[in-house]
N, C-alpha and C positions, 0 to 999 in steps of 0.2 A: 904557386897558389892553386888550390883545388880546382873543379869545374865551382861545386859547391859554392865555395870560398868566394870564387869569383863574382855568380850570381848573385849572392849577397852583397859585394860590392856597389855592383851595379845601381843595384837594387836603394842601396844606400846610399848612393851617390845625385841616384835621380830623384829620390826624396828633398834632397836639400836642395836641387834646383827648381823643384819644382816651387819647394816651399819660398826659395829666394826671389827666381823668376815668372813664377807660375807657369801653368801645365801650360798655357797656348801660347809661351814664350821660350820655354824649353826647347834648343833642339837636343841631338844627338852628338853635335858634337859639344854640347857643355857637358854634358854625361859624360862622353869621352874623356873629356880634358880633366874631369872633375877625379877618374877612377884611373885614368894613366892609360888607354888603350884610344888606340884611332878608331877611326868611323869604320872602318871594315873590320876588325876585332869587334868591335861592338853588335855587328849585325850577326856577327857568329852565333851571338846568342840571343840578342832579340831582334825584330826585323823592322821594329820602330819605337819611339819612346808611349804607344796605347800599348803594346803590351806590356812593357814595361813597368807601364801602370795597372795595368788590368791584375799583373805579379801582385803588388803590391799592395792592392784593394784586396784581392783573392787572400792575401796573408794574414793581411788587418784583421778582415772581416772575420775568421775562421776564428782567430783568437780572443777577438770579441766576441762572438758565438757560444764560445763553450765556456768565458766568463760568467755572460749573462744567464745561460742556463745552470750554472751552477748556482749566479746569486738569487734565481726564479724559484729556483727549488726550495729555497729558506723559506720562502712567503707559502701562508698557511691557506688561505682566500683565495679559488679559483680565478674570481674575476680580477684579483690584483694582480696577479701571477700575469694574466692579459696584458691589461693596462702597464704594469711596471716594465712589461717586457716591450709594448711599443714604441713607449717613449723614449726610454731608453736606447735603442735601435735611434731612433729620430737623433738623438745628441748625438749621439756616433757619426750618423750622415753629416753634420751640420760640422764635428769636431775634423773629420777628413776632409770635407769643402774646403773648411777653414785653412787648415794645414798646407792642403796644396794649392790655394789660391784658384779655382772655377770660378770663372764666369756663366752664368746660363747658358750662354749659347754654347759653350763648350760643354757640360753638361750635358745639352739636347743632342749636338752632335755625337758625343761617345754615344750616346743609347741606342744610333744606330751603325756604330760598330762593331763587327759581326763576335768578334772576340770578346767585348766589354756584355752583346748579350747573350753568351755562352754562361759569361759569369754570372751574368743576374739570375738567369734561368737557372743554375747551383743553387743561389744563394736563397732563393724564391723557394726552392724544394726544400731546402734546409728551415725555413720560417716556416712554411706552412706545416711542417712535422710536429716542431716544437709546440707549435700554438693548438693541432691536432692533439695532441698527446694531453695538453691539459687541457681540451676539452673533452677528451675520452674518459681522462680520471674523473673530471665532472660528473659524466652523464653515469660514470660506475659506480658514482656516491650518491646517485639521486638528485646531485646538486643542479641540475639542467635537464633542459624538457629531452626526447629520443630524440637526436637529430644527425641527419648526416655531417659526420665532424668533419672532413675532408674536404667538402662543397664548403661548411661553416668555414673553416680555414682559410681557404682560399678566396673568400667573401671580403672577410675583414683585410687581409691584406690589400685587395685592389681597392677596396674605398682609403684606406689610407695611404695607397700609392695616387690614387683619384685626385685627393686634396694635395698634395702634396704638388702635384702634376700641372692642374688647374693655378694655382697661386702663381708656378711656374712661370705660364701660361699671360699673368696679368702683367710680367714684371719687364722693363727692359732688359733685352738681350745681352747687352754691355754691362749689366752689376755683376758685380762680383756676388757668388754666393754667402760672401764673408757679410754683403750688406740687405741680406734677401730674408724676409719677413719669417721667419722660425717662430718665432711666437706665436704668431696670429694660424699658423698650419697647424702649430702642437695645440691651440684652446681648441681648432676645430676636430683635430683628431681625437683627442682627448672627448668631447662630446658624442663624435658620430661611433665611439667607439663603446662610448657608455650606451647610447641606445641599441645598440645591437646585441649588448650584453647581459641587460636588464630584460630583454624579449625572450631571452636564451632560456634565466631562472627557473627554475621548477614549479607550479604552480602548488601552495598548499591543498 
């Protein structure tokens, strides 16, 4: 089997314990046993099962990415193009939570693993482009006041990483995010994301 071949394995392997076991139940060697290679095979290529995961967020997310900006692109309505494109992202978070069984606390801790926010900070530069880009087409149709779209960008995101963060914040440590209030973050993002968009509009 290739290197490739192999990392694909793996990769495929700790998916399904993740999803059976969950991620903070997971070790390396269910990984191992699951894909046919011992704990030292295993470390050959990753050096614990957070990168592992960080692989497999990093792959997810990419290919979710350039779905969503394709289906963004269909939509005629600058500020739908926004709105479609957050929430959207939101179910994604919620459907990979789901998938692999987080709990909050485990959540909190990856955010400060150094690798897990390598990826964020990708994935973050990747969101604020897209959401740049149709605010720029915006502002080149008239359709929004002159405004620094870059700063704008980066605006909307961290209020709706804010809420998102905060709700976090109110929940016990021990829920699983399979039982953690998504609703009630998406009506608020959903909101705090209309008033910021509605300020944007061009004045007649």
């Amino acid at each position: 089997m290739s290197e490739t071949n192999k990392g694909d394995a793996i990769r495929k392997a700790a998916s399904h314990c993740f999803a059976h076991y969950g991620f903070a139940k997971t070790t390396m060697d269910d990984i191992g046993k699951m894909v046919g290679l011992n704990k030292a095979s295993l470390y050959y290529y990753y050096k614990n099962k957070e990168a592992i995961f960080c692989e497999i967020i990093r792959q997810e997310s990419e290919f979710f990415l350039t779905s969503l900006k394709e289906k963004v692109a269909q939509i005629t309505l600058w500020h739908e193009k926004i709105q479609i494109y957050i929430l959207e992202r939101q179910r994604h978070f919620q459907k990979m939570v789901n998938l692999h069984k987080l709990s909050i606390k485990t959540s909190k801790q990856l955010q400060f693993q150094p690798l897990f926010l390598d990826l964020l900070k990708q994935l973050n530069i990747q969101e604020t482009q897209i959401i740049c880009d149709i605010l720029d087409q915006a502002m080149e149709n008239n359709q929004i006041q002159k405004i620094d779209t870059l700063k704008t960008a980066r605006i909307i995101l961290s209020v709706i990483y804010g809420i998102k963060q905060q709700q976090m914040l109110l929940e016990n440590d021990n829920l699983t995010l399979a039982r953690f209030d998504f609703e009630r973050v998406e009506e608020q993002t959903r909101f705090a994301v209309s008033l910021i968009l509605n300020g944007l509009k061009a004045t007649p």
